[in-house]
PyMOL Python script that loads the backbone (N, CA, C, O; Angstrom):
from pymol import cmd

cmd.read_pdbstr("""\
ATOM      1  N   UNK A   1     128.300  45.529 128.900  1.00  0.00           N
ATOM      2  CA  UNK A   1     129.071  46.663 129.373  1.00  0.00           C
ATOM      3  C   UNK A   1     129.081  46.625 130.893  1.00  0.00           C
ATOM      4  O   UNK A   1     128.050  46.580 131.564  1.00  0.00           O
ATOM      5  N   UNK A   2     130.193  46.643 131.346  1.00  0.00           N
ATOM      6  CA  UNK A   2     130.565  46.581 132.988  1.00  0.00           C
ATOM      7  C   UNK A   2     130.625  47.909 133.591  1.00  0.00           C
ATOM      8  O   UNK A   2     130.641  49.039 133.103  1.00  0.00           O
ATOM      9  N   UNK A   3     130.649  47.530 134.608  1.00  0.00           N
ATOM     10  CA  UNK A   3     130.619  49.069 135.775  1.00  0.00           C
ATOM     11  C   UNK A   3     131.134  50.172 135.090  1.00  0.00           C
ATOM     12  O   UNK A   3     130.520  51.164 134.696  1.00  0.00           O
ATOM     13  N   UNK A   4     132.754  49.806 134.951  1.00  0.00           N
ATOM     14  CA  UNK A   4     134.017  50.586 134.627  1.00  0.00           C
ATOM     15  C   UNK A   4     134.180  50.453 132.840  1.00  0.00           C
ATOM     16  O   UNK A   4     135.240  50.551 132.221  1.00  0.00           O
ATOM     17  N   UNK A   5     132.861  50.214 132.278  1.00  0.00           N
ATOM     18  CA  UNK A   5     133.372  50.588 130.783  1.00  0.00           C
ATOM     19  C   UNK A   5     132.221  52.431 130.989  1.00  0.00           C
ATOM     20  O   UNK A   5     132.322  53.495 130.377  1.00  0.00           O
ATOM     21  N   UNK A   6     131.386  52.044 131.973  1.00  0.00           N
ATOM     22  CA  UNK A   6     129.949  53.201 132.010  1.00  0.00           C
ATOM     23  C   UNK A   6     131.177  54.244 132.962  1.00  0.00           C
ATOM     24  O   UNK A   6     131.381  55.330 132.420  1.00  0.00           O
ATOM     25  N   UNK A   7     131.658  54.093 133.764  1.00  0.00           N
ATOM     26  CA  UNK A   7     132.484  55.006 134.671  1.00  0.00           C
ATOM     27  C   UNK A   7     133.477  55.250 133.644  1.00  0.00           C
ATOM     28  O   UNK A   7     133.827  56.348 134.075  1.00  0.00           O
ATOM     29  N   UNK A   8     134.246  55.067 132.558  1.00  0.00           N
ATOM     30  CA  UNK A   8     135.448  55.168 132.436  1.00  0.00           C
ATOM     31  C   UNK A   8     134.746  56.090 130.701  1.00  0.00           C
ATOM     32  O   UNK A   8     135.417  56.977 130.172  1.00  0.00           O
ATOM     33  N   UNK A   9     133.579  55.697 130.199  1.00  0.00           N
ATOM     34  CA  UNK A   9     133.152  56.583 129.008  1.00  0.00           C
ATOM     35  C   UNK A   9     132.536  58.057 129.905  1.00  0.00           C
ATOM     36  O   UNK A   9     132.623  59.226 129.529  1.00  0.00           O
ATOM     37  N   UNK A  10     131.934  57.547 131.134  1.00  0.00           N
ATOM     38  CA  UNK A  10     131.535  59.209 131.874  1.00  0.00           C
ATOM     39  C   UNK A  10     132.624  59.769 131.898  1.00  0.00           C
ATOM     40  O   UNK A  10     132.575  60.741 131.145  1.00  0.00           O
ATOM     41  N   UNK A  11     134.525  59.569 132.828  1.00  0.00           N
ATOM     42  CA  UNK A  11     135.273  60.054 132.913  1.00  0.00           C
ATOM     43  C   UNK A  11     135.712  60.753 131.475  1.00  0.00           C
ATOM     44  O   UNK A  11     136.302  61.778 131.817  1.00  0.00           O
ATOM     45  N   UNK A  12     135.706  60.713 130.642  1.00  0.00           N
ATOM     46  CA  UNK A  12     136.051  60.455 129.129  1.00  0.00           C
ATOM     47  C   UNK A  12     135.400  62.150 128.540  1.00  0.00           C
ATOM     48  O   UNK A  12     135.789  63.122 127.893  1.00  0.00           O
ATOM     49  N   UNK A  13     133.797  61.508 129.516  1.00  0.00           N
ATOM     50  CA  UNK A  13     133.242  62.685 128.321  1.00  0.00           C
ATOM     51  C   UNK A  13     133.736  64.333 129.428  1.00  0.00           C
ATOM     52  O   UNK A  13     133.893  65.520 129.145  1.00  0.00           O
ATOM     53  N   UNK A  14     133.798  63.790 130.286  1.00  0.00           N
ATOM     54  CA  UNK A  14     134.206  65.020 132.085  1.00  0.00           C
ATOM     55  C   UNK A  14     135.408  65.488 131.445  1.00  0.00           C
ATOM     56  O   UNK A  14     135.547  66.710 131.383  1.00  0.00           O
ATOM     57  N   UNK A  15     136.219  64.817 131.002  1.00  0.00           N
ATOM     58  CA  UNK A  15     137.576  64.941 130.483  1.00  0.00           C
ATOM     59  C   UNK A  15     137.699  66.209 129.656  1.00  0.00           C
ATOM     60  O   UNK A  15     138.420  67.192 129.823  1.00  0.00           O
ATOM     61  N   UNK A  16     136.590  65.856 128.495  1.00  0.00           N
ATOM     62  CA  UNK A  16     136.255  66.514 127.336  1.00  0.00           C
ATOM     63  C   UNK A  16     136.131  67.546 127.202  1.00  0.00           C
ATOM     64  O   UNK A  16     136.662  68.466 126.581  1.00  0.00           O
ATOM     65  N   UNK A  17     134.921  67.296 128.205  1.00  0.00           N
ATOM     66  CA  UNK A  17     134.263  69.196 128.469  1.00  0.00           C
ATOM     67  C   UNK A  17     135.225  70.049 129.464  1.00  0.00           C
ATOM     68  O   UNK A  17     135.197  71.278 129.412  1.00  0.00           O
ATOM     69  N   UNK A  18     135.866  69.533 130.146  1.00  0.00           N
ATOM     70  CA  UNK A  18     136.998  70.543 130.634  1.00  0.00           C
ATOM     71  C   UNK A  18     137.807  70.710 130.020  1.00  0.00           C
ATOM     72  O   UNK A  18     138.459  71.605 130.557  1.00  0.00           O
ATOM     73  N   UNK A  19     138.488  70.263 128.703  1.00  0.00           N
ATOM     74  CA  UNK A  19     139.341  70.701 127.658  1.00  0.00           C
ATOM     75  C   UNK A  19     139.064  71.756 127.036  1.00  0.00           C
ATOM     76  O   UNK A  19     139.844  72.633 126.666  1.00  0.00           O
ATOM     77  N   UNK A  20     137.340  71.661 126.835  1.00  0.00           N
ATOM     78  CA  UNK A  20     136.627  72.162 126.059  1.00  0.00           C
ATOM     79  C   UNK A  20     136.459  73.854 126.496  1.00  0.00           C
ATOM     80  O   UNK A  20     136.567  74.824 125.745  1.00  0.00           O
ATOM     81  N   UNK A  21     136.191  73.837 127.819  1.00  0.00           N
ATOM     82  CA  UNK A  21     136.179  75.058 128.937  1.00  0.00           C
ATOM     83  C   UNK A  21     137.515  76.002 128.995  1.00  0.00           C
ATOM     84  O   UNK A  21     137.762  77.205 129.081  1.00  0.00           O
ATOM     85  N   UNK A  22     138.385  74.515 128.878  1.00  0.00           N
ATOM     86  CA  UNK A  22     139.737  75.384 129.222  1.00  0.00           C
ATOM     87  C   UNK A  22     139.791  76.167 127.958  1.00  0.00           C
ATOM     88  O   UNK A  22     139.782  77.363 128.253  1.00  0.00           O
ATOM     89  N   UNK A  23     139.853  75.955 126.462  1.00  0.00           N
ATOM     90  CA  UNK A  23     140.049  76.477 125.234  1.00  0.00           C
ATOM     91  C   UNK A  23     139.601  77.138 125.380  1.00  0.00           C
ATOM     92  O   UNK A  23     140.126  78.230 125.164  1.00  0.00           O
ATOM     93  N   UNK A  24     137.943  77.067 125.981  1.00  0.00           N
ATOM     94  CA  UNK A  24     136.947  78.378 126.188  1.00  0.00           C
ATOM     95  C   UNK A  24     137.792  79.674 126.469  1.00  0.00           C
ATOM     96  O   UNK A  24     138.181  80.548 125.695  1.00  0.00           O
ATOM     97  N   UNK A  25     137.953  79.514 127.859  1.00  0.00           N
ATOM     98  CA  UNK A  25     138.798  80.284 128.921  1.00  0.00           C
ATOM     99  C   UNK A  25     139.528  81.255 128.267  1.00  0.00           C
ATOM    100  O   UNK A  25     139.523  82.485 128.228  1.00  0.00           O
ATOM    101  N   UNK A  26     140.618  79.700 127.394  1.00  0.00           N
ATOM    102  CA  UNK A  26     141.689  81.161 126.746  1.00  0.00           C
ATOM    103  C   UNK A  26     141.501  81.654 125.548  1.00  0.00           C
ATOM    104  O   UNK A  26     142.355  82.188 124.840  1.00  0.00           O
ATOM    105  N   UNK A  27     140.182  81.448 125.264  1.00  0.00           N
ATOM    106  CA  UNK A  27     140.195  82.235 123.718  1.00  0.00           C
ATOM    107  C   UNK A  27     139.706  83.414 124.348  1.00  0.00           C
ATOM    108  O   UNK A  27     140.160  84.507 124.009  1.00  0.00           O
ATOM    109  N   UNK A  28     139.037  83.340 125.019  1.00  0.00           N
ATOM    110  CA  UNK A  28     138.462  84.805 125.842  1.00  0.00           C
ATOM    111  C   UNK A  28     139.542  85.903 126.676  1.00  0.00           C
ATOM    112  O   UNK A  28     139.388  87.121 126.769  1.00  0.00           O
ATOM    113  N   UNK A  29     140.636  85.101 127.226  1.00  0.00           N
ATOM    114  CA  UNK A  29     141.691  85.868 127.256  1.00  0.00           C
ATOM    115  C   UNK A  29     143.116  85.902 126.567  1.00  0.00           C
ATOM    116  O   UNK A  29     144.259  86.064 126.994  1.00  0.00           O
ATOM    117  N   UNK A  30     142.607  85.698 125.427  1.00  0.00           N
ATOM    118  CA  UNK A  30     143.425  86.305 124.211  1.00  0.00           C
ATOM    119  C   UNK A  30     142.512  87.168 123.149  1.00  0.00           C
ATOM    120  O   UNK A  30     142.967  87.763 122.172  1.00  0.00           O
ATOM    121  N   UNK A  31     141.440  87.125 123.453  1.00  0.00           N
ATOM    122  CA  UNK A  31     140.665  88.260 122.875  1.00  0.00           C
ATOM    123  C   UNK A  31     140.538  89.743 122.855  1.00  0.00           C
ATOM    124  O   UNK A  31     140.793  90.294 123.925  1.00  0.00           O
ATOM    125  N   UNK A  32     140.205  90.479 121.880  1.00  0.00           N
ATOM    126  CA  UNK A  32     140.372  91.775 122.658  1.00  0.00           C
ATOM    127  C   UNK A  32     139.051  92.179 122.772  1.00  0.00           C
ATOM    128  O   UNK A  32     139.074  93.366 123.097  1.00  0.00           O
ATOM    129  N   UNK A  33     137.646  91.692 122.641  1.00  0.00           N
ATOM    130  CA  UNK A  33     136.621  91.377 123.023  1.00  0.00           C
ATOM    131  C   UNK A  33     135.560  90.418 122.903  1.00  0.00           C
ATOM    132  O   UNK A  33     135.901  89.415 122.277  1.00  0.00           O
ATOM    133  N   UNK A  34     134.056  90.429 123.427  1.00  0.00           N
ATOM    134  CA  UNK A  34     133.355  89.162 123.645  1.00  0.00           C
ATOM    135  C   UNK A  34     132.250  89.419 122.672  1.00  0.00           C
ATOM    136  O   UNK A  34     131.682  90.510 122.718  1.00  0.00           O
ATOM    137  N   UNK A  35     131.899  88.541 121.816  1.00  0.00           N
ATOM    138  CA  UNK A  35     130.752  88.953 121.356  1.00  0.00           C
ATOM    139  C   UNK A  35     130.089  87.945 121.996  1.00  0.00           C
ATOM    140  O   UNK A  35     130.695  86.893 122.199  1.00  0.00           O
ATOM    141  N   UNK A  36     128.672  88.104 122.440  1.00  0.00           N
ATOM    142  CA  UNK A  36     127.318  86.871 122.646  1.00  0.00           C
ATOM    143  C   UNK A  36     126.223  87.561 121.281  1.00  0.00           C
ATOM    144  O   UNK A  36     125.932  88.689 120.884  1.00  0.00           O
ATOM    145  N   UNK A  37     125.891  86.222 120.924  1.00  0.00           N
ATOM    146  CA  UNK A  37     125.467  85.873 120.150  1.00  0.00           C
ATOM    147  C   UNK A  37     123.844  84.780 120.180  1.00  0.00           C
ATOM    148  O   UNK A  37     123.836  83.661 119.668  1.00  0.00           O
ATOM    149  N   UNK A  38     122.489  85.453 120.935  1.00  0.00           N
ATOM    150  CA  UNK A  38     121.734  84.621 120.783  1.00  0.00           C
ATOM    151  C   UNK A  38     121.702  83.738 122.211  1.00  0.00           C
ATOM    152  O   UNK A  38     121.203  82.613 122.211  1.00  0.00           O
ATOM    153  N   UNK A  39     122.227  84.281 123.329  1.00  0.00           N
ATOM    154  CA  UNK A  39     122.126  83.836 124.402  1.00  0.00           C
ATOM    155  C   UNK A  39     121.599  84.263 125.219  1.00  0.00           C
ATOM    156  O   UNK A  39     121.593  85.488 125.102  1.00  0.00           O
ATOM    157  N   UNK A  40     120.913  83.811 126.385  1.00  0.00           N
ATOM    158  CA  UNK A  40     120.324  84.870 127.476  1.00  0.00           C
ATOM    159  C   UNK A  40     121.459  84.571 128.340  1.00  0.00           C
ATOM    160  O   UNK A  40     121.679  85.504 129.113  1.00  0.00           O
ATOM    161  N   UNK A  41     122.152  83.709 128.452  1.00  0.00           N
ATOM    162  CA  UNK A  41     123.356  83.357 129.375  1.00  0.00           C
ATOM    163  C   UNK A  41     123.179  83.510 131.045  1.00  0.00           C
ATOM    164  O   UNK A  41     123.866  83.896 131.991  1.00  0.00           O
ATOM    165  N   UNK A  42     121.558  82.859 130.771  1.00  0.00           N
ATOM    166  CA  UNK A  42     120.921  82.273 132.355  1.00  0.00           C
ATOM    167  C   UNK A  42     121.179  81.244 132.552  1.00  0.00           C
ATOM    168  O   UNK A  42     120.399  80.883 133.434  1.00  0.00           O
ATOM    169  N   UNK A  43     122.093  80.102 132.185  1.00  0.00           N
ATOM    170  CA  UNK A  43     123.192  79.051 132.662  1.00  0.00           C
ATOM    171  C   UNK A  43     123.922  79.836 133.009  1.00  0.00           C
ATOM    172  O   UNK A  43     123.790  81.026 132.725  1.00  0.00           O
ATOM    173  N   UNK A  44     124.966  79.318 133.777  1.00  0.00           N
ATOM    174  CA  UNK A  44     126.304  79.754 134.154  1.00  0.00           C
ATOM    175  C   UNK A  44     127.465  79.479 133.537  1.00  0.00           C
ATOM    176  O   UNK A  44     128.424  80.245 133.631  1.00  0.00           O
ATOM    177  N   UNK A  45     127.507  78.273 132.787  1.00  0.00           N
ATOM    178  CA  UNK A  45     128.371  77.961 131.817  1.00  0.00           C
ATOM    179  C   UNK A  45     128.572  78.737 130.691  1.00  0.00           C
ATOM    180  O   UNK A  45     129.446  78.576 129.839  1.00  0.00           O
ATOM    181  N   UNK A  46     127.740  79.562 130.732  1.00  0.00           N
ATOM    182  CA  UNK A  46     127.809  80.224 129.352  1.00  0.00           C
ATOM    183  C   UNK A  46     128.350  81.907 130.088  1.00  0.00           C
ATOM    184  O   UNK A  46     129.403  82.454 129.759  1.00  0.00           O
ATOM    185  N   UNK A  47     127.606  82.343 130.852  1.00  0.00           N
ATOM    186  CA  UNK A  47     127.658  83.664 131.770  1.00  0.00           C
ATOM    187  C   UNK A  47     129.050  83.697 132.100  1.00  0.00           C
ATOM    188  O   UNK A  47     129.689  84.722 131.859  1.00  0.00           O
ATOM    189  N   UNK A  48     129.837  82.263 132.851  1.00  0.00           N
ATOM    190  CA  UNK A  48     131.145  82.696 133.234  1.00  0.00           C
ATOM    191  C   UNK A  48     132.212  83.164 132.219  1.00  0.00           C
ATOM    192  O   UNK A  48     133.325  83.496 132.624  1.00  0.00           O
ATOM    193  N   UNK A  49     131.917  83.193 131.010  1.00  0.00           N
ATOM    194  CA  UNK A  49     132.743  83.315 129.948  1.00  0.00           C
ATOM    195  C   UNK A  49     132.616  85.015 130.147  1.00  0.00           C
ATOM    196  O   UNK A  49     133.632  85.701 130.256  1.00  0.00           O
ATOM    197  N   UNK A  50     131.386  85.541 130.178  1.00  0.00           N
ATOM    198  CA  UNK A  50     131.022  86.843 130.014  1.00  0.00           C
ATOM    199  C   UNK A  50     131.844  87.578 131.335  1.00  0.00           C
ATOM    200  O   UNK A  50     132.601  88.524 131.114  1.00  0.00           O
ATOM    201  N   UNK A  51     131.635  87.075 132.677  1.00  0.00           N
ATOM    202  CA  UNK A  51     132.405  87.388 133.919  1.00  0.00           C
ATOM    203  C   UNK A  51     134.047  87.623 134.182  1.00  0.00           C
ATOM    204  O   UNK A  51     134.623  88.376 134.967  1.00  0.00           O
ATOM    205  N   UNK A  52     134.753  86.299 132.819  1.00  0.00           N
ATOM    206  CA  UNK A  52     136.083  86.194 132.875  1.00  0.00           C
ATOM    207  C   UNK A  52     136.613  87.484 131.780  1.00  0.00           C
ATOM    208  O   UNK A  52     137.740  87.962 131.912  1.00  0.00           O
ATOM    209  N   UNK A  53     135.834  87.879 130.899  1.00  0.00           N
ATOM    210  CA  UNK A  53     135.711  88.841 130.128  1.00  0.00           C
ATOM    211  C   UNK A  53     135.772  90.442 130.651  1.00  0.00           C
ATOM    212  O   UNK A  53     136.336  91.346 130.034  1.00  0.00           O
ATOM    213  N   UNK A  54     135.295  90.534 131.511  1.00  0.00           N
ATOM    214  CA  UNK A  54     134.633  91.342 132.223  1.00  0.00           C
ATOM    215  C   UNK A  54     135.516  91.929 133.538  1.00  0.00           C
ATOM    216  O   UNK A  54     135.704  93.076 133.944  1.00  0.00           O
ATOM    217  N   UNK A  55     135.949  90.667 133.991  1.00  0.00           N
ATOM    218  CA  UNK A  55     137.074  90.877 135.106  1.00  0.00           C
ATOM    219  C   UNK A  55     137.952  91.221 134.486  1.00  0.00           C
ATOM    220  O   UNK A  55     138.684  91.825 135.270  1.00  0.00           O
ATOM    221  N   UNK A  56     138.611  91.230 132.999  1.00  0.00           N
ATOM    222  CA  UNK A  56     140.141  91.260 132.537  1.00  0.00           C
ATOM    223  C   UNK A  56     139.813  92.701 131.803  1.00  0.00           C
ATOM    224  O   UNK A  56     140.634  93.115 130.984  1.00  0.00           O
ATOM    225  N   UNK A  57     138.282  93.695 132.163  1.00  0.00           N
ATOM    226  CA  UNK A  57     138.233  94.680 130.861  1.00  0.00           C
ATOM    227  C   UNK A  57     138.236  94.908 129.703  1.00  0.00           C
ATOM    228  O   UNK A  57     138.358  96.002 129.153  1.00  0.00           O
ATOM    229  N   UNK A  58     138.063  93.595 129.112  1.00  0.00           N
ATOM    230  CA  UNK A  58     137.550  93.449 127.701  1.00  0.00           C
ATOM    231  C   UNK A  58     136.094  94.007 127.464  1.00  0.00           C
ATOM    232  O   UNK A  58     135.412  93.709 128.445  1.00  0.00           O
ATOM    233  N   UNK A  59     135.353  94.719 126.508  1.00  0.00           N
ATOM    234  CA  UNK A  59     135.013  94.975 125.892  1.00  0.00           C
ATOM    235  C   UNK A  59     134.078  93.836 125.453  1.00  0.00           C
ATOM    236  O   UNK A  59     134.530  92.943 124.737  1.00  0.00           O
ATOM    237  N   UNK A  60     132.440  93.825 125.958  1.00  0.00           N
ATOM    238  CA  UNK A  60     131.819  93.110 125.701  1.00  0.00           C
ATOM    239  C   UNK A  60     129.952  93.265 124.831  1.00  0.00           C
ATOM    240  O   UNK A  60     129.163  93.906 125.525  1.00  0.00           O
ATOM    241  N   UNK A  61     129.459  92.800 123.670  1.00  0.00           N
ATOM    242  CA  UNK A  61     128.863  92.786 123.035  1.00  0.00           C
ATOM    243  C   UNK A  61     127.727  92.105 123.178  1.00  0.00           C
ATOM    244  O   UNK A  61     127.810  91.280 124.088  1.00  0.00           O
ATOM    245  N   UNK A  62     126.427  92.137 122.491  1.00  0.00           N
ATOM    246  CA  UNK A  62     125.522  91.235 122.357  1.00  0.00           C
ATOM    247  C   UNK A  62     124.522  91.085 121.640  1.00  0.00           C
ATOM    248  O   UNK A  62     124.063  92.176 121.304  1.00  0.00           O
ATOM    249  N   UNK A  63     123.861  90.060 121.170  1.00  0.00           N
ATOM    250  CA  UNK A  63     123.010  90.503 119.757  1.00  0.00           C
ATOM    251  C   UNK A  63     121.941  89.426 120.255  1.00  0.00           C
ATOM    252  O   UNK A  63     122.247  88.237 120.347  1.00  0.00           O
ATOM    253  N   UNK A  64     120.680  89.903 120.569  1.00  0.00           N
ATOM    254  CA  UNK A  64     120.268  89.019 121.861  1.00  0.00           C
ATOM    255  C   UNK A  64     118.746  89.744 122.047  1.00  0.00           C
ATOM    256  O   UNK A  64     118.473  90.650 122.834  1.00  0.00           O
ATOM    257  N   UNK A  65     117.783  89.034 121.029  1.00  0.00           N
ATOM    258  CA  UNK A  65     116.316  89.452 121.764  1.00  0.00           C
ATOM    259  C   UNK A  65     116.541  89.470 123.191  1.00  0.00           C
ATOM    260  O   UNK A  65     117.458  88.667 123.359  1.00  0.00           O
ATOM    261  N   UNK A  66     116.170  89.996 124.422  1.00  0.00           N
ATOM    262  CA  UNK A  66     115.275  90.096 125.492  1.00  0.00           C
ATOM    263  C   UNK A  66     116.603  90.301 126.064  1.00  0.00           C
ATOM    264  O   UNK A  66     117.670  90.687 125.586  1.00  0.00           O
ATOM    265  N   UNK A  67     116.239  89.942 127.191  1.00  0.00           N
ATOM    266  CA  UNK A  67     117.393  90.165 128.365  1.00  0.00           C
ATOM    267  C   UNK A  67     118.291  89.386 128.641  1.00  0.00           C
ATOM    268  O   UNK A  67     118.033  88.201 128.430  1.00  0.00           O
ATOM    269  N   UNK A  68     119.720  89.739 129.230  1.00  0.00           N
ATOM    270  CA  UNK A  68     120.396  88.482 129.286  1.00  0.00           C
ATOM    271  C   UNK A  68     120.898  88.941 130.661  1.00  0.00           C
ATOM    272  O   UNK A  68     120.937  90.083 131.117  1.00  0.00           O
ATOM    273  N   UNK A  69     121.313  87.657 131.270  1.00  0.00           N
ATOM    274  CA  UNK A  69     121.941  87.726 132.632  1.00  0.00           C
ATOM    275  C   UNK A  69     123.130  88.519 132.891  1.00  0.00           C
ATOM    276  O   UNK A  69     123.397  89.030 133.978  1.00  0.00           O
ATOM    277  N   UNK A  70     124.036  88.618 131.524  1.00  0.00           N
ATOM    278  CA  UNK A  70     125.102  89.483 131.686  1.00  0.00           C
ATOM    279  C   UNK A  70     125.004  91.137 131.308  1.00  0.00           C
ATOM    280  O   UNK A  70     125.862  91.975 131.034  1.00  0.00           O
ATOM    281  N   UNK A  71     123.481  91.186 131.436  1.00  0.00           N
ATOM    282  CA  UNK A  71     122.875  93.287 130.555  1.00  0.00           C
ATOM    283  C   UNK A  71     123.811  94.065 131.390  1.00  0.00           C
ATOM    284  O   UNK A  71     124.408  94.967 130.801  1.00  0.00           O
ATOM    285  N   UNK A  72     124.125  93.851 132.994  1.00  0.00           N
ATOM    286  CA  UNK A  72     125.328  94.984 133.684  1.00  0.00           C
ATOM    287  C   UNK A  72     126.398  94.633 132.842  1.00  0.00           C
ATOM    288  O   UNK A  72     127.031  95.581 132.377  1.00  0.00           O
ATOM    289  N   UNK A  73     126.636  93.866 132.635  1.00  0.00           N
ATOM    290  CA  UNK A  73     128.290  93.814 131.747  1.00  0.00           C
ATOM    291  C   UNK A  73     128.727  94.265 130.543  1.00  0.00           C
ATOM    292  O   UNK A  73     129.883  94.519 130.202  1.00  0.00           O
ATOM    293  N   UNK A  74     127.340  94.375 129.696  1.00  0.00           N
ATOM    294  CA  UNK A  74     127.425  94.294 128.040  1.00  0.00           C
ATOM    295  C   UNK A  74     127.820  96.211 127.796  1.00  0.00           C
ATOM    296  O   UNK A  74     127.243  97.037 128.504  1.00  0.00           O
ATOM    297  N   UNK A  75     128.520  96.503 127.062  1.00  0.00           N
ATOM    298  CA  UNK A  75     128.312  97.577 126.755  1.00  0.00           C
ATOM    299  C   UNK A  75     127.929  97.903 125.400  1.00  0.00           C
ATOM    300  O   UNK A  75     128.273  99.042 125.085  1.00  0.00           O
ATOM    301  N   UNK A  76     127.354  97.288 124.548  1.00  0.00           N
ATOM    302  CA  UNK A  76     126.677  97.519 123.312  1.00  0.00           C
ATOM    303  C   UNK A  76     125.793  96.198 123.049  1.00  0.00           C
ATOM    304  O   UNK A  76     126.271  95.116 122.707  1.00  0.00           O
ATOM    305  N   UNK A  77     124.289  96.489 123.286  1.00  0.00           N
ATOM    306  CA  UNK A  77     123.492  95.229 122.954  1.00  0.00           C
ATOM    307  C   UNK A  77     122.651  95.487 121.740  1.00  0.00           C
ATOM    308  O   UNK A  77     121.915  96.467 121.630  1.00  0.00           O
ATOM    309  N   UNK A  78     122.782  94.675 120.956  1.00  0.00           N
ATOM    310  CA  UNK A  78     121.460  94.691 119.575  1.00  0.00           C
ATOM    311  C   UNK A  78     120.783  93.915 120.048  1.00  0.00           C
ATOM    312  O   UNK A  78     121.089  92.732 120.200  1.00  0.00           O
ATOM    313  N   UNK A  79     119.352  94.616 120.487  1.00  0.00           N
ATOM    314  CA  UNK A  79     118.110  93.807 120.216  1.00  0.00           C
ATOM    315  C   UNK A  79     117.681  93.366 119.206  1.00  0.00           C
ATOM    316  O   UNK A  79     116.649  93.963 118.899  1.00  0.00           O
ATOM    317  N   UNK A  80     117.988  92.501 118.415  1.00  0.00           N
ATOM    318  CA  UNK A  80     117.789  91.806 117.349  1.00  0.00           C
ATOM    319  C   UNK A  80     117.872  90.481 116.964  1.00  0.00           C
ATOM    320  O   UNK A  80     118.946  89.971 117.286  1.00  0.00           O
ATOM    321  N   UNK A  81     117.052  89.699 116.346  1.00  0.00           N
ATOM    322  CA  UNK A  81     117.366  88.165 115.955  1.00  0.00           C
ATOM    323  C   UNK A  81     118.769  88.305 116.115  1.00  0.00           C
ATOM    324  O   UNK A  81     119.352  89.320 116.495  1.00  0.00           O
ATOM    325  N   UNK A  82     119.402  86.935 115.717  1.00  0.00           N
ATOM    326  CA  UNK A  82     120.956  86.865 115.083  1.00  0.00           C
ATOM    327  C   UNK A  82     121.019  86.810 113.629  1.00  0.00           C
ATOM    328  O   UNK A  82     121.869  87.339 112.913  1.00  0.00           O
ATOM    329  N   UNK A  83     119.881  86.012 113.231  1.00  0.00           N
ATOM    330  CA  UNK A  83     120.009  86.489 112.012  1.00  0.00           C
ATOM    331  C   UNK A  83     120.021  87.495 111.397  1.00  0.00           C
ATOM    332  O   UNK A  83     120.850  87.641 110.499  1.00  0.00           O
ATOM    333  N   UNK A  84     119.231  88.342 111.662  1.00  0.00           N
ATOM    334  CA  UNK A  84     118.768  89.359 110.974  1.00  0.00           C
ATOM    335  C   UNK A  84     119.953  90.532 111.346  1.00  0.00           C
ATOM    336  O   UNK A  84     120.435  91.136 110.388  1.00  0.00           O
ATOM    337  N   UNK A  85     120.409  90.849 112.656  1.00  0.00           N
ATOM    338  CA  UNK A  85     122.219  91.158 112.520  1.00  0.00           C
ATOM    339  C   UNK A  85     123.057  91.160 112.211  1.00  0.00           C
ATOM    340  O   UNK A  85     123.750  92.077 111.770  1.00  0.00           O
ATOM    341  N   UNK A  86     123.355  89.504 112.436  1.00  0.00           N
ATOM    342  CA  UNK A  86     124.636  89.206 111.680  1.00  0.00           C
ATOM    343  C   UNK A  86     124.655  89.558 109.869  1.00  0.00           C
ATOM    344  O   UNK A  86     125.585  89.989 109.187  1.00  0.00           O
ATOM    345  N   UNK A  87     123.580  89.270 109.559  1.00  0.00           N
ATOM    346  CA  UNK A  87     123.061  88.721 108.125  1.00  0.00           C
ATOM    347  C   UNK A  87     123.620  90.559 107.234  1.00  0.00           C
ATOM    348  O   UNK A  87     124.183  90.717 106.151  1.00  0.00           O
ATOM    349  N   UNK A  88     123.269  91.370 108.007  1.00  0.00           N
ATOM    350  CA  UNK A  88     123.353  92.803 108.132  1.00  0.00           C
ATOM    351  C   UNK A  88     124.770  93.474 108.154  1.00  0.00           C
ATOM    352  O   UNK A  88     125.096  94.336 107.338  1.00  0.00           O
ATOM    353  N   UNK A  89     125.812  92.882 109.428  1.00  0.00           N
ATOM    354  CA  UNK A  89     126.962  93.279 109.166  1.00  0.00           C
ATOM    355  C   UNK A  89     127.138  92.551 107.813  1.00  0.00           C
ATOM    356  O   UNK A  89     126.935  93.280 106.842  1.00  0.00           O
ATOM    357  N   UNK A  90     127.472  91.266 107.538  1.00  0.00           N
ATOM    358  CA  UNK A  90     128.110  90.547 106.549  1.00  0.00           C
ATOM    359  C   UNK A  90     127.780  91.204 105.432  1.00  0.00           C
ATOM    360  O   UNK A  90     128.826  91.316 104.794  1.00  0.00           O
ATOM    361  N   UNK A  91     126.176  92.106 104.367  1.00  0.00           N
ATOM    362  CA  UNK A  91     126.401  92.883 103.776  1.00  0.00           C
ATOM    363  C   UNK A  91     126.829  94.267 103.775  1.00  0.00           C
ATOM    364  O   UNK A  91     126.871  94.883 102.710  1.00  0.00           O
ATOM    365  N   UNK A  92     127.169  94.845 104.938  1.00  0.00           N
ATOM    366  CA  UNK A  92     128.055  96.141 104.931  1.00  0.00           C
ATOM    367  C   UNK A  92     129.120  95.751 105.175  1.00  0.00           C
ATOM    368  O   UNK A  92     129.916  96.629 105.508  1.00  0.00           O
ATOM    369  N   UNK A  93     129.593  94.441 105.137  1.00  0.00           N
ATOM    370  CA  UNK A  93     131.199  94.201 104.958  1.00  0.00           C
ATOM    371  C   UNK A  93     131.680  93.939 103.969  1.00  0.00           C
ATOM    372  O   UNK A  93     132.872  94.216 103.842  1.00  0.00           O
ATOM    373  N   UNK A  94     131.042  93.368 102.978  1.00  0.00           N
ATOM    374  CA  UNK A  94     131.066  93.157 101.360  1.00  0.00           C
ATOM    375  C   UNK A  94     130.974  93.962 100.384  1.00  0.00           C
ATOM    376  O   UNK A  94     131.021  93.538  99.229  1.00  0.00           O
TER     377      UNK A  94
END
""", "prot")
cmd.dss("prot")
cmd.show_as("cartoon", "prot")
cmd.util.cbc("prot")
cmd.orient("prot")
């Protein structure tokens, strides 16, 4: 494997994950809110989703032992596993 097969699979995967971001992006603004799910969203990759949310007035959620970087933003947090939440709506939806 040459220089430009290692440069051209890095470009590839760079490629990827900004496709990946962009979809991010607009599922969040075509949403009419955010749920987090099990994140503390002390990366930023994950937090800016909560910020782009946030700037447009959507309506944002969280189901999230301990604290998360986005707690000013959230306006309804369950302290709770995810399992034990989610697991919870899904039988009062049935």
């Amino acid at each position: 494997m040459g220089t430009d097969d290692v440069l051209s699979g890095r470009r590839r995967v760079y490629e990827s994950e900004r496709s990946r971001v962009t979809r991010a992006f607009a599922g969040v603004a075509s949403a009419d809110a955010l749920l987090i799910a099990g994140s503390s969203l002390m990366v930023y990759s994950g937090y800016r989703f909560a910020e782009a949310a946030a700037a447009s007035g959507k309506p944002i959620a969280a189901v999230n032992l301990g604290r998360t970087r986005a707690d000013p933003l959230i306006e309804l947090k369950i302290s709770e596993s995810c399992d034990e939440a989610l697991s919870a709506v899904l039988r009062t939806s049935s």
